[in-house]
C-alpha positions as CSV (number, residue, x, y, z in Angstrom):
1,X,54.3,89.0,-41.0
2,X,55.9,88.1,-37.5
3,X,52.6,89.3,-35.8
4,X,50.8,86.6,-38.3
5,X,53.5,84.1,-38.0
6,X,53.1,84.3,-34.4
7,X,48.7,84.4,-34.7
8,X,49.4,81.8,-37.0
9,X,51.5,79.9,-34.6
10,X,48.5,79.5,-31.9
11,X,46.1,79.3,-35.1
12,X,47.9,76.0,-36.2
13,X,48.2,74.7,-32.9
14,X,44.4,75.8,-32.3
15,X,44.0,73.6,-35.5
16,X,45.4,70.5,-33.8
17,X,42.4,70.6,-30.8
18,X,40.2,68.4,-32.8
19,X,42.6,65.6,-33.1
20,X,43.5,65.8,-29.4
21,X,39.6,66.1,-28.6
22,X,38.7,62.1,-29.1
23,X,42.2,61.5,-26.6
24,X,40.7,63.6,-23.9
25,X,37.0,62.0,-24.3
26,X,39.0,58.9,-23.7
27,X,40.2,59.8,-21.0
28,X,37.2,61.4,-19.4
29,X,35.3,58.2,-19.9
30,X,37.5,56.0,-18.2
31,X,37.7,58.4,-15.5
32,X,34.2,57.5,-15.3
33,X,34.6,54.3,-16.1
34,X,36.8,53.7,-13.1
35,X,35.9,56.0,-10.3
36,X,37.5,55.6,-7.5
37,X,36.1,54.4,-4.0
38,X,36.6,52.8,-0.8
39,X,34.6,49.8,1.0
40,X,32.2,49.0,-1.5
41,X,31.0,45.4,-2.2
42,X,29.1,43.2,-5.1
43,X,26.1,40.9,-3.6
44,X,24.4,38.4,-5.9
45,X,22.8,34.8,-5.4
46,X,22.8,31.9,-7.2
47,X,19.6,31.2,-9.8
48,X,17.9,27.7,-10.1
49,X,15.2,27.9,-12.9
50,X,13.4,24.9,-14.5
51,X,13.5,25.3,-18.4
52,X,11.2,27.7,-20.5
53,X,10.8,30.1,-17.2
54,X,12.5,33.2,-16.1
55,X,15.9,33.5,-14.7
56,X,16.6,36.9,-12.5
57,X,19.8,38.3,-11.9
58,X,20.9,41.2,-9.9
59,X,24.1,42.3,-9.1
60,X,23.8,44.7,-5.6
61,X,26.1,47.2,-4.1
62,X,26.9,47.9,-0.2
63,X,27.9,51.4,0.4
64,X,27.2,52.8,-3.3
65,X,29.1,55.6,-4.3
66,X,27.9,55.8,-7.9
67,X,30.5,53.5,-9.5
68,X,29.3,51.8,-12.5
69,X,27.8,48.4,-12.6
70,X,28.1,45.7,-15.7
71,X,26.5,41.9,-16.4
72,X,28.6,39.9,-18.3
73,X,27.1,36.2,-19.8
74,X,29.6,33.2,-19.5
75,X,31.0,34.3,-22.9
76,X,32.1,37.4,-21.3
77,X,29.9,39.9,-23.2
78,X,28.3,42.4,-21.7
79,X,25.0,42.2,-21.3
80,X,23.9,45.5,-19.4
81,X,26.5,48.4,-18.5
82,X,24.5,50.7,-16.6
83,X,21.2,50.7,-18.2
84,X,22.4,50.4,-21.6
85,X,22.2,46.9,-23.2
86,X,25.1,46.0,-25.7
87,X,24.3,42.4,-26.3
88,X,21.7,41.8,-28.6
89,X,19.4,39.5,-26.9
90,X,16.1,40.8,-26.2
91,X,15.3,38.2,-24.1
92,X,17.6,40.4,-21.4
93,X,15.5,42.5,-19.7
94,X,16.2,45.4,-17.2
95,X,14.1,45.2,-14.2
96,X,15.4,47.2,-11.9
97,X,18.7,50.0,-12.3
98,X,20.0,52.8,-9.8
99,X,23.3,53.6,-8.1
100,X,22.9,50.2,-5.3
101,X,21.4,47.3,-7.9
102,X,21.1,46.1,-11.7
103,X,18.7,43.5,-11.8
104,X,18.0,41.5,-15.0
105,X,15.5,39.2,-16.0
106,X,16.2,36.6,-19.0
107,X,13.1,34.7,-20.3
108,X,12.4,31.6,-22.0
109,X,15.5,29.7,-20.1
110,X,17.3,27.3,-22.2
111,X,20.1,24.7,-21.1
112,X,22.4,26.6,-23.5
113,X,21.6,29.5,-20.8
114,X,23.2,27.9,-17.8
115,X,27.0,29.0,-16.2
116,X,28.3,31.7,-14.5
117,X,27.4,35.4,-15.1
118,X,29.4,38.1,-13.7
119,X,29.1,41.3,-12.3
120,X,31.7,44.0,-12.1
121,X,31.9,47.1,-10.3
122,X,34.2,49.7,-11.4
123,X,35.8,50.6,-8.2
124,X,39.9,50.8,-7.5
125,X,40.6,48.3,-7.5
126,X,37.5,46.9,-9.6
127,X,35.8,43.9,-8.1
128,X,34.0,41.1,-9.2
129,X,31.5,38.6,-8.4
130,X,29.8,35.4,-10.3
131,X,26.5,33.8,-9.9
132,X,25.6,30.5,-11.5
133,X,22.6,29.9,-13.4
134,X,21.2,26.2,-13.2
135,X,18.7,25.1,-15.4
136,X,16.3,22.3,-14.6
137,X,14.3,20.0,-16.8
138,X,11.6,17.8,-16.1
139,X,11.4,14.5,-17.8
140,X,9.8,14.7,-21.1
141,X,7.6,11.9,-20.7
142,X,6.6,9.3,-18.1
143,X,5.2,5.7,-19.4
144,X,4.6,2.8,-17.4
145,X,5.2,-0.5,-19.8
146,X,3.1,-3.9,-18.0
147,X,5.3,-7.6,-19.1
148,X,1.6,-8.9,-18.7
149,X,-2.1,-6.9,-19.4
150,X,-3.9,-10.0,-17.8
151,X,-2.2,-11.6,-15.1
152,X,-3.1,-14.8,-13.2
153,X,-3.3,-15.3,-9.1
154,X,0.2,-15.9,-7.9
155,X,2.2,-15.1,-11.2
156,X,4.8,-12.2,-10.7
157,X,5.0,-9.7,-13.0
158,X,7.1,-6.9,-14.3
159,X,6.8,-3.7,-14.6
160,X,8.6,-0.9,-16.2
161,X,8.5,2.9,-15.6
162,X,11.1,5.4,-17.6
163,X,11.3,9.0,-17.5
164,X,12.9,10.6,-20.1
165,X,14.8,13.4,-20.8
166,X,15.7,15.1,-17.4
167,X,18.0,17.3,-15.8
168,X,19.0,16.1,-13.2
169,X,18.2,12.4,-13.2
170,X,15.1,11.5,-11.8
171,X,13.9,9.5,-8.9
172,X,11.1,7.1,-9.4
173,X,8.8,6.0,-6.8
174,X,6.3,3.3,-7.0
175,X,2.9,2.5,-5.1
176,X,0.7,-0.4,-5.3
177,X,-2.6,1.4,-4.0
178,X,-1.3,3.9,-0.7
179,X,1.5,1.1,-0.1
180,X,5.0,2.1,-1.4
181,X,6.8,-0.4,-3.1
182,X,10.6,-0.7,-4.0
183,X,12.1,-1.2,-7.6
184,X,15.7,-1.0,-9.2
185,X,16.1,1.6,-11.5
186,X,19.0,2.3,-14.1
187,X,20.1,5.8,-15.5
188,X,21.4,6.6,-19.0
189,X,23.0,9.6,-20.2
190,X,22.9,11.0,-23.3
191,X,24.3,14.2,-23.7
192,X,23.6,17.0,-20.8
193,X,19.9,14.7,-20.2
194,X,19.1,11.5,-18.4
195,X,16.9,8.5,-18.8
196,X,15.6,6.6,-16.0
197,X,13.6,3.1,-15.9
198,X,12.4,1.7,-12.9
199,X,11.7,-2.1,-12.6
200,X,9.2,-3.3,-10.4
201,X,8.9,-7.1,-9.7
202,X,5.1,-7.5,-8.4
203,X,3.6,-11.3,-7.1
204,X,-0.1,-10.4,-7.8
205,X,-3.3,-12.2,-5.9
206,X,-7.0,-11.8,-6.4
207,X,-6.8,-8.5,-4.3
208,X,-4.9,-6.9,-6.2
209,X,-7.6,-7.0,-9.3
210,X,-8.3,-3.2,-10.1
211,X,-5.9,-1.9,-7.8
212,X,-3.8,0.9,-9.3
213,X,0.0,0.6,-9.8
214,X,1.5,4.1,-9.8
215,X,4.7,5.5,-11.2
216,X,5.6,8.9,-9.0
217,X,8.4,11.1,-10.2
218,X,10.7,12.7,-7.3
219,X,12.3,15.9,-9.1
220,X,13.2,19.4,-8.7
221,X,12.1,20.8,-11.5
222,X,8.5,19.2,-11.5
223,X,5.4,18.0,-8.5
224,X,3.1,15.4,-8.4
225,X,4.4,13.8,-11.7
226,X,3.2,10.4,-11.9
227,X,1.2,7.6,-13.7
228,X,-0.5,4.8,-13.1
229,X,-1.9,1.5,-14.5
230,X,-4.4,-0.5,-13.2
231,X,-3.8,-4.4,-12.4
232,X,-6.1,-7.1,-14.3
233,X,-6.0,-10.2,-12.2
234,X,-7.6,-13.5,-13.2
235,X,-8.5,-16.1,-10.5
236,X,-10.4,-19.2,-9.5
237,X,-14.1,-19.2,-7.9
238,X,-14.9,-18.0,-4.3
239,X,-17.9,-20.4,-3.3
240,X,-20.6,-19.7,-1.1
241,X,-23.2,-21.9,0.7
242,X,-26.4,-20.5,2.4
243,X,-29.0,-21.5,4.2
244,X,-32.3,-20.2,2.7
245,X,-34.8,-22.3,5.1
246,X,-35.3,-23.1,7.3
247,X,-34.1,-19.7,8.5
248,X,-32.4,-19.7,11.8
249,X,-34.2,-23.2,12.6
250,X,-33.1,-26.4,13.2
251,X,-33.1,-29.2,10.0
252,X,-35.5,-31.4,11.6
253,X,-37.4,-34.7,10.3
254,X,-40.4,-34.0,8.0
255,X,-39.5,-30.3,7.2
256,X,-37.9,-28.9,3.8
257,X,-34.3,-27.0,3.4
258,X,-32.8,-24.9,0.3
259,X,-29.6,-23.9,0.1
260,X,-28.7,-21.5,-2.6
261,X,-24.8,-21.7,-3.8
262,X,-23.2,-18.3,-4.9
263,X,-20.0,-18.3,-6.9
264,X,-17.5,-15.4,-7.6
265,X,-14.3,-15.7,-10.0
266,X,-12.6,-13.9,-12.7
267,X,-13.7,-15.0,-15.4
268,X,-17.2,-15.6,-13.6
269,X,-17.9,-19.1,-13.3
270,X,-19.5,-21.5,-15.9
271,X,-20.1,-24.7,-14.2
272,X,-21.4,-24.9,-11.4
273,X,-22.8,-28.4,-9.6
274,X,-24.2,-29.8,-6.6
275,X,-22.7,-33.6,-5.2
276,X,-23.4,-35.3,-2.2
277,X,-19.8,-36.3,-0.7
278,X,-18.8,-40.5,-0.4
279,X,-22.6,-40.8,-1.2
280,X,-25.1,-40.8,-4.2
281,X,-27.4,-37.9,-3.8
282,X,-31.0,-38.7,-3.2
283,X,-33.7,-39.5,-5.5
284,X,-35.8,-36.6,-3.8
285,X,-33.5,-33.8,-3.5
286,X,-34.1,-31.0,-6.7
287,X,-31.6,-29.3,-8.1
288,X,-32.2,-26.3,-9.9
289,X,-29.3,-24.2,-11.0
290,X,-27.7,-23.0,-7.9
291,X,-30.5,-24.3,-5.4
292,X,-30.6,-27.5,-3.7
293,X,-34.4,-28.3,-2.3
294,X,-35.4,-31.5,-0.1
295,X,-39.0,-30.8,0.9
296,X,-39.4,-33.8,3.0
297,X,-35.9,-34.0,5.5
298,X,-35.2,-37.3,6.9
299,X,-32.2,-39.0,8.8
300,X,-31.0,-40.8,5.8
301,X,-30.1,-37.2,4.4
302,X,-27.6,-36.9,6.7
303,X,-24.2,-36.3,4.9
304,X,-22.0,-33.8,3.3
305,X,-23.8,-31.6,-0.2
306,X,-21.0,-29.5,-2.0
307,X,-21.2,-27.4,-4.7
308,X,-18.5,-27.0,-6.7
309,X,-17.6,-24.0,-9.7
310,X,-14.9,-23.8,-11.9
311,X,-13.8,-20.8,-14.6
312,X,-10.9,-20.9,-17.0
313,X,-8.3,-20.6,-14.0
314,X,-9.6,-23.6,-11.9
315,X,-12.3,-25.3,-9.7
316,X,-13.0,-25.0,-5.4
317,X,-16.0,-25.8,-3.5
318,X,-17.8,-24.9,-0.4
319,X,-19.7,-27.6,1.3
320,X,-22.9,-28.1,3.7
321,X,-22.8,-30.7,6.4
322,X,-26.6,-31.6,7.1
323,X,-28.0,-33.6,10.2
324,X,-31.6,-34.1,10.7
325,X,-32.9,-33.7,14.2
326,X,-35.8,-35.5,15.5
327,X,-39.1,-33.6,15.3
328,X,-38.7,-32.7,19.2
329,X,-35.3,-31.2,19.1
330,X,-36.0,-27.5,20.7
331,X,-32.3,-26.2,20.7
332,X,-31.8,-23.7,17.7
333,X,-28.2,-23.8,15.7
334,X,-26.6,-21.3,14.4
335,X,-27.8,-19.7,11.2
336,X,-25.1,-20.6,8.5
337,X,-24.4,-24.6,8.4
338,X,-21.5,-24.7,5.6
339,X,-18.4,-25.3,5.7
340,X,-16.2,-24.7,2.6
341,X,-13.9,-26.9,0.7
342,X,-10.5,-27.1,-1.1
343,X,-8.6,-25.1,-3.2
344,X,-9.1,-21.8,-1.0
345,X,-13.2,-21.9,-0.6
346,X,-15.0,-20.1,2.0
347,X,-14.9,-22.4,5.6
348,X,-17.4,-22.4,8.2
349,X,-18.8,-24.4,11.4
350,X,-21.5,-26.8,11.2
351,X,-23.0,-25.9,14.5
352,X,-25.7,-28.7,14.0
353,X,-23.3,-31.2,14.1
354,X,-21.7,-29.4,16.9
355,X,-25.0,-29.4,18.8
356,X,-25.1,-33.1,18.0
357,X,-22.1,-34.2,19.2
358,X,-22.8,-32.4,22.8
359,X,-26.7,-34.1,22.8
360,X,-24.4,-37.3,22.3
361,X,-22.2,-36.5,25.5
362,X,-24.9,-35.6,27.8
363,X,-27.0,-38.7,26.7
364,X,-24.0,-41.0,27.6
365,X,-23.1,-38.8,30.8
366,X,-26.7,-39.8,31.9
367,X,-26.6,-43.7,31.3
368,X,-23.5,-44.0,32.7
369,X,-25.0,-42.1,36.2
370,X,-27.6,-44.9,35.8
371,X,-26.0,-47.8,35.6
372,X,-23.9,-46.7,38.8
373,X,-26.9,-46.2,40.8
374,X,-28.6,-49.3,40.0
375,X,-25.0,-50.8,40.8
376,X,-25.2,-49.2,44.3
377,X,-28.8,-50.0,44.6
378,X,-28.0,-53.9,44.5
379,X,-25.2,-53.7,47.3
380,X,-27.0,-51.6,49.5
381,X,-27.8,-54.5,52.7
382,X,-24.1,-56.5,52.6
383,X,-22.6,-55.9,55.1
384,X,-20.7,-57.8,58.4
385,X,-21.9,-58.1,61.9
386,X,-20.5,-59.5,65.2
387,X,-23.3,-61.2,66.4
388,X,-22.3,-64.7,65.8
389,X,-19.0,-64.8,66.9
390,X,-17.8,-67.5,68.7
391,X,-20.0,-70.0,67.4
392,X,-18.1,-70.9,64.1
393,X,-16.6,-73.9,66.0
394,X,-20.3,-75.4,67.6
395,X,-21.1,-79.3,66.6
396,X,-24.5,-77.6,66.2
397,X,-26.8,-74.7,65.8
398,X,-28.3,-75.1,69.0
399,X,-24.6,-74.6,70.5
400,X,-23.3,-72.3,68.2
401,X,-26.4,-69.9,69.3
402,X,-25.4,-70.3,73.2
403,X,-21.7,-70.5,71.9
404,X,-22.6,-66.8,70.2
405,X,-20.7,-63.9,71.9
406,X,-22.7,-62.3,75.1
407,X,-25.3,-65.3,74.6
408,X,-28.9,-64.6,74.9
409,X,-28.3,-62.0,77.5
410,X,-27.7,-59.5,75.0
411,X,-29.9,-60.6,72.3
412,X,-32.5,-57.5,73.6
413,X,-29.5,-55.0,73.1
414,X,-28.6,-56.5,69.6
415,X,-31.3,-57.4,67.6
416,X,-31.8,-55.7,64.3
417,X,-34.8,-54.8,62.6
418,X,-35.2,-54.9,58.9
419,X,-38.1,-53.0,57.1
């Protein structure tokens, strides 16, 4: 009975094993858990990811001695302990496990993603290191808003360009063409996202009809994000006057001229009209639509002929300065002969009148040289001798001659001969 008691003894305590058997698993595993080591260290980076991509994270060891490495999330769940994934998010993803490194991709990022994830190395004591995730998102959507769609010359408009939706805040650039332009922009928050317009103040002139106007967005998380409207600018006529003949020739007497006016303007002109300036235009000059013709020149044509256009915006001219030259002028003017008018026409040189006015100097240059020569023609023989002197006080002739200085026996040395 003793010898049973005894068996029975060990038996019973035998029969205990089981319940001590979880205790020394326990222990066992956190012996594993926590392995001891000396000089080891966690390396990690941060992450910057724009939204919807993948985020990697790996958690490196220097001088590995096989302690075990674990992920956390912000929350402080575990994510990966070894290569065994607790959480339930299958967007974790191991990439990459051995003794040195767990790496772990996350896809499809989300700003509900971002913070600091931590790994831990079960070391004595255990150490640990964070890295931050930052999630970037680019603006949702990029509009450029005109105060105006038809603008005038010289008006200034405004323009408006907002960017919604962004992580960080934007910064919006603008370009008129390949010249940058500055605006003031504002930022609103709402939320974890930001808003930003951008207004542009913009004088606009005729060159600036079909230019582009571009709205550039400057942000991480996105490149060459821009848009662009193109400006509609509405202005008064450009006039033109040319010269269709004679070509490169004078305007002389006898001989026909036709000019041709040519208008530009948005809208494109309507009216256009030919006047002769502080003068009635002649009874023989045709006007046909844009084309002035005088077959027959003559010197009474002589004047100022301006054509003049007008659109919805307003009215400018160019004009034509003619002067007939005599049918023996030789010298050839210049080909174009109009000069343009108000209200921002196209201006040019009348060379004929130039020509004129130079044919005019010359011609009184030459009378003037001579007049002075017939002047110097007529006072050619005054002059004084000293032949008679002495006799201004002789009663007579007949003793003012023997009276006259060295008398008559000099008269062979000083006698003069006129031809």
């Amino acid at each position: 009975m003793a010898a049973r008691s005894q068996h029975g003894g060990p038996a019973a305590n035998g029969g205990g094993a089981p319940a001590l058997l979880p205790l020394l698993l326990l222990l066992l595993s956190a012996a594993a858990i926590i392995p001891r080591g000396d000089g080891q260290n966690l390396v990690t980076e941060d992450v910057t990811v724009v939204e919807g991509d993948v985020a990697t994270i790996s958690c490196r060891v220097k001088n590995s001695d096989d302690s075990v490495i674990q992920l956390l999330n912000p929350n402080r769940q575990t994510i990966y302990f070894r290569d065994f994934r607790p959480l339930k998010d299958s967007r974790f993803q191991l990439v990459n496990f051995s003794n040195s490194e767990l790496r772990v991709s996350l896809t499809n990022v989300s700003v509900s993603d971002e913070g600091r994830y931590f790994c831990q190395l079960y070391t004595d004591p255990p150490q640990e290191i964070y890295t931050t995730i930052t999630v970037l998102v680019p603006p949702r959507n990029l509009v450029i808003d005109i105060q105006k769609e038809i603008a005038v010359e010289g008006e200034e408009i405004e323009l408006n360009c907002t960017a919604m939706a962004s992580r960080p805040a934007t910064t919006i650039r603008w370009f008129k063409g390949n010249k940058e332009l500055t605006g003031k922009s504002e930022v609103e928050q709402w939320s974890d996202m930001y808003t930003v317009t951008s207004q542009l103040l913009l004088k606009v002139g005729r060159e600036d009809d079909g230019v582009p106007v571009i709205c550039l967005v400057d942000h991480p998380a996105v490149k060459d994000l821009q848009t662009q409207r193109y400006l509609e600018v509405m202005y008064k006529p450009q006039v033109r006057v040319s010269q269709n003949y004679p070509v490169q020739g004078l305007t002389r007497e006898g001989e026909p001229l036709e000019l041709t006016c040519a208008a530009f303007g948005k809208p494109q002109p309507t009216d256009m009209r030919w006047l002769r300036v502080d003068d009635e235009m002649p009874q023989h000059v045709v006007v046909s639509g844009s084309n002035l013709l005088i077959s027959n020149l003559n010197k009474t044509d002589n004047g100022t002929y301006r054509c003049e256009a007008s659109n919805a915006v307003g009215k400018s001219h160019a004009d034509y300065m003619l002067f007939v030259y005599d049918t023996t002028a030789t010298t050839e003017p210049a080909v174009h002969d109009s000069r343009a008018g108000e209200e921002g026409a196209i201006r040019s040189v009348d060379h004929a009148v130039v020509g004129g006015v130079v044919a005019v100097v010359v011609f009184a240059m030459l009378c003037l040289l001579i007049i002075l020569g017939r002047y110097f023609a007529r006072h050619k023989g005054t002059y004084f001798t000293h032949e008679a002197k002495g006799a201004d006080d002789a009663a007579d002739a007949d003793t003012a001659i023997i009276n006259a200085e060295g008398g008559q026996n000099n008269s062979e040395e000083k006698k003069e001969y006129f031809i």
